[in-house]
N, C-alpha and C positions, 0 to 999 in steps of 0.2 A: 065191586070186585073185578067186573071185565076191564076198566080203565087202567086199576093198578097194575094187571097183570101184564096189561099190553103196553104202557110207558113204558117198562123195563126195555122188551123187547125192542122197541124203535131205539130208545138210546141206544143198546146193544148195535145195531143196525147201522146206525149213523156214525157211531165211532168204529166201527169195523170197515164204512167207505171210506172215513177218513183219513183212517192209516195205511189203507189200499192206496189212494192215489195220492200219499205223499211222495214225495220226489227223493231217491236214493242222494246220500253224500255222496260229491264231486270230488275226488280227491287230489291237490292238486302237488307234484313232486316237483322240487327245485334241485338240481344240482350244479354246485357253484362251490365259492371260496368264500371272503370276507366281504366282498363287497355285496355277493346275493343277499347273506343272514345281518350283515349291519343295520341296524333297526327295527329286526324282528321283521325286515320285507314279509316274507313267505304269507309272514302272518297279518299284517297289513293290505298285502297284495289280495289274501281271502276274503279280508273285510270291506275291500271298497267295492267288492265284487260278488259278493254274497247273494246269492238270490235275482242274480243280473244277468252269472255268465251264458254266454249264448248256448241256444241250445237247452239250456238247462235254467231254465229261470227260476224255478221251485226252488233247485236242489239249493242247500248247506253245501257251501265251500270250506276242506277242511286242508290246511295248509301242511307241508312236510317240507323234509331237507335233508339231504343228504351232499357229504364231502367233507374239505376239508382245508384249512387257509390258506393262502401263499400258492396257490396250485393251479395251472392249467389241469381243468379235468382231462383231458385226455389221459393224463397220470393212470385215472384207473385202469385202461386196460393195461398198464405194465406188469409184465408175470410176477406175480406172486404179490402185488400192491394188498395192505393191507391195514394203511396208516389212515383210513379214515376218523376224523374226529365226531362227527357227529352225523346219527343218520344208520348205519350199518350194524346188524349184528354182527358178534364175535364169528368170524369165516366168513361172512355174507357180502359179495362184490354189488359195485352198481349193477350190474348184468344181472346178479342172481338177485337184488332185489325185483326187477322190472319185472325179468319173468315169473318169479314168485308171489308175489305182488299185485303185479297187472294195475298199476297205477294208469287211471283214464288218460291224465294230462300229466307231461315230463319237460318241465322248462329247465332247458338246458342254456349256460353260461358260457356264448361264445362272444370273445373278445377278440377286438381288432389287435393287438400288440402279439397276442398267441398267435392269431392267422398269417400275422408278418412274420412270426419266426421265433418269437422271445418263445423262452422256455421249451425248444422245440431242437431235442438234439441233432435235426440235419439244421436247424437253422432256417428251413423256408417256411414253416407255417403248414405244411404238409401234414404232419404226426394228428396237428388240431383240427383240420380237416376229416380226418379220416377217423377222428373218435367221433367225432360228432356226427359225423353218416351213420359207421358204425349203431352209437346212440338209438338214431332216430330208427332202425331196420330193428334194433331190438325192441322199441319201445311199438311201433307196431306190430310187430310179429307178438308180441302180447296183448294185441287188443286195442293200444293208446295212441293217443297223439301229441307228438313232439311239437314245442313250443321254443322259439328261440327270443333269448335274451340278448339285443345286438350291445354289448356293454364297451364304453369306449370313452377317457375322459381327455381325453390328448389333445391339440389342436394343429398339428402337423398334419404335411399330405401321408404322411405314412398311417394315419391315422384316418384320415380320408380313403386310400386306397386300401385298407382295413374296413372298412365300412362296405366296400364295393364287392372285397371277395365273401364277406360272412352272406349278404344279398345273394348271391351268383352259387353261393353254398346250399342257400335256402331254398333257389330254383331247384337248384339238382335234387334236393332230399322232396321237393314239391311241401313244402312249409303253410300251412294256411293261417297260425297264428304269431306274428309277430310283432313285438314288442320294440320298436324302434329308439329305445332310449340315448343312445350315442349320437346318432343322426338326431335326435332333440338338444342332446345336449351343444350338439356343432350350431345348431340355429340359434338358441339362447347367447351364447357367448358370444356370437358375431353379432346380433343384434340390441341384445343385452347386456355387454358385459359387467352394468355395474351389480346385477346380480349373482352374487357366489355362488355359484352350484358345490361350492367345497368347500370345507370349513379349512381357512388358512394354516390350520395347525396340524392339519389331516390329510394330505394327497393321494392316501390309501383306497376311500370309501367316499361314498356320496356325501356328500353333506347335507343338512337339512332339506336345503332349496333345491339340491336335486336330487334328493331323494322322494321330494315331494312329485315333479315332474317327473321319475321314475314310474311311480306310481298313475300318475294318470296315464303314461304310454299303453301300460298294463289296463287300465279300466278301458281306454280304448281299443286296444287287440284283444282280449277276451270278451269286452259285451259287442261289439262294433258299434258301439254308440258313442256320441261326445259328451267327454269328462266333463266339458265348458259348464262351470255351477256344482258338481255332483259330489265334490270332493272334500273332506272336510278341510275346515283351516286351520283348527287348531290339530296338533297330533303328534303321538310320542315319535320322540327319538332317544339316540343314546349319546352320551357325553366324547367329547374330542380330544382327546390326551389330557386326558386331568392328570393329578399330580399321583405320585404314587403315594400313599399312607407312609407318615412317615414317623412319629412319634406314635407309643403304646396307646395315649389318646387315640389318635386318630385310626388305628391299626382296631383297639376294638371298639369306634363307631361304625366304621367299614363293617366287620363283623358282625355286628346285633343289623345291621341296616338288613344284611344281605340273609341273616337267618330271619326278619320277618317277613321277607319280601315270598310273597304267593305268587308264582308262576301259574298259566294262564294253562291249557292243557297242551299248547303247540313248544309254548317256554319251559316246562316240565321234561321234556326228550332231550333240552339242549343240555351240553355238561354245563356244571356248575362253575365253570370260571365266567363263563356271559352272564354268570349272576350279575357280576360286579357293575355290567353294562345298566342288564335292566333294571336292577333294582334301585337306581336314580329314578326313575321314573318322572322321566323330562320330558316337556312337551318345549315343542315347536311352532309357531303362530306365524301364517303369512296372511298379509292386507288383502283384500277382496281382491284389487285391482292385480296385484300382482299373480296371484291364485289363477284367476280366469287367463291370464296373457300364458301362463307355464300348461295349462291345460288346452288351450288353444295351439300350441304348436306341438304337445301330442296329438293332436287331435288331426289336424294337417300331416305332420307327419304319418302317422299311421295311415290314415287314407292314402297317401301316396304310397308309399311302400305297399298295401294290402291291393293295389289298381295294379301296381308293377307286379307283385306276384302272383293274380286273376290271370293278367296277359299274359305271362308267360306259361301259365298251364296248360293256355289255348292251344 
């Protein structure tokens, strides 16, 4: 009778430290346009990162997103902005998310072509500057820390000199995690270029290949370790201008496709026209050799940049 009574008790015991020192979910916030959510990043960028990112190596990385296409976020703080697509409660601004919210990590969507000026009503890249300080003083004043996404697919010095100001952005806001993807992308192409980082039919968004190197820049700025081997090689993506549906066939196979398709819990928040992306459910395959060479210059890159931004906090 005394063993019986006292098993209980220890299991009791054991499963109550166990769920004592699990590690709370990390939650990680994106805010961006087409090019962040293309691939289901957010939620990709959680998984290669799961139980790695620094700091928190127990925790569950649990991905989110907020914004909306076509858009220099700077957009949001314009009065009365309300056009988010995805991400936002009915009235709820990026601002009153963060503060409401208190999301840990806030990766924020600064591009070189906004810093020079595109979409930026004086024209100098000012307006994008100044959301993104902005950003970062909100997302700490709640607790979190601002994460910048250097996105840039161009190959002009304006493009270059876009690269230099979002850097010199990131001193000023004192930045510790940064994602170097542009500056990777500038290395591949000059060295690589017979690797696409774009799918020829898409100028919009990453394409496979560098979506793939996207992805390691991130496995490197949030674990500070090298991606070199870590990464998988096979892995979903979403289709490049396919054809629209265009006969009642094809209009309801599209249909039945996309009402069996099960959304994942991160795919579930998104509206239902990204249906039509993910429910292909396309995988992507690169060679080992070329895998390790796009991981290796995240990997380089980020250490450089993460040594430039050290130094400069000196």
């Amino acid at each position: 009778m005394k063993s019986t009574t006292v098993r209980p008790l220890i299991l009791v015991f054991l499963l109550g430290a166990t769920l004592a020192g699990r590690a709370e979910d990390v939650r990680l916030l994106f805010a961006g346009s087409s090019s962040t959510y293309w691939n289901d990043f957010p939620r990709e960028v959680a998984k290669v990162v799961d139980r790695r990112f620094s700091g928190h190596l127990d925790a569950h990385v649990v991905p989110e997103i907020i914004g909306r296409s076509g858009n220099d976020i700077r957009v949001y703080l314009e009065p009365g902005f309300n056009k988010y697509e995805y991400g936002a409660k009915p009235g709820q601004s990026f601002l009153d998310r963060i503060r409401e919210e208190k999301p840990p990590f806030v990766v924020l969507q600064t591009v070189c072509r906004f810093i020079m000026g595109d979409d930026d009503p004086t024209g100098t890249g000012n307006a994008h500057a100044g959301a993104i300080t902005q950003y970062c003083e909100a997302v700490r004043a709640a607790g979190g820390e601002p994460v910048f996404y250097e996105m840039g697919w161009g190959k002009s010095d304006r493009e270059s000199e876009g690269r230099s100001r979002i850097f010199q952005l990131a001193v000023k806001n004192k930045i510790r995690l940064y994602a170097p993807c542009s500056s990777a992308w500038d290395c591949v192409m000059r060295e690589r270029p017979e690797l696409a980082l774009q799918d020829p039919k898409d100028n919009a968004h990453p394409g496979d290949t560098g979506h793939f190197l996207n992805l390691a820049c991130f496995y490197a700025a949030l674990t500070g370790e090298s991606p070199i081997g870590k990464l998988p090689r096979t892995y979903p993506v979403w289709p490049h201008a396919f054809p629209r549906a265009a006969t009642d066939a094809e209009k309801a196979a599209e249909t039945e496709r996309i009402a069996a398709f099960k959304p994942d819990a991160y795919q579930a928040k998104m509206p239902r026209w990204m249906f039509k992306n993910m429910s292909m459910n396309l995988t992507a395959t690169l060679s080992d050799e070329t895998a390790r060479y796009l991981e290796g210059v995240a990997w380089e890159m980020t250490r450089e940049v993460s040594a430039k931004l050290q130094t400069a906090r000196k």
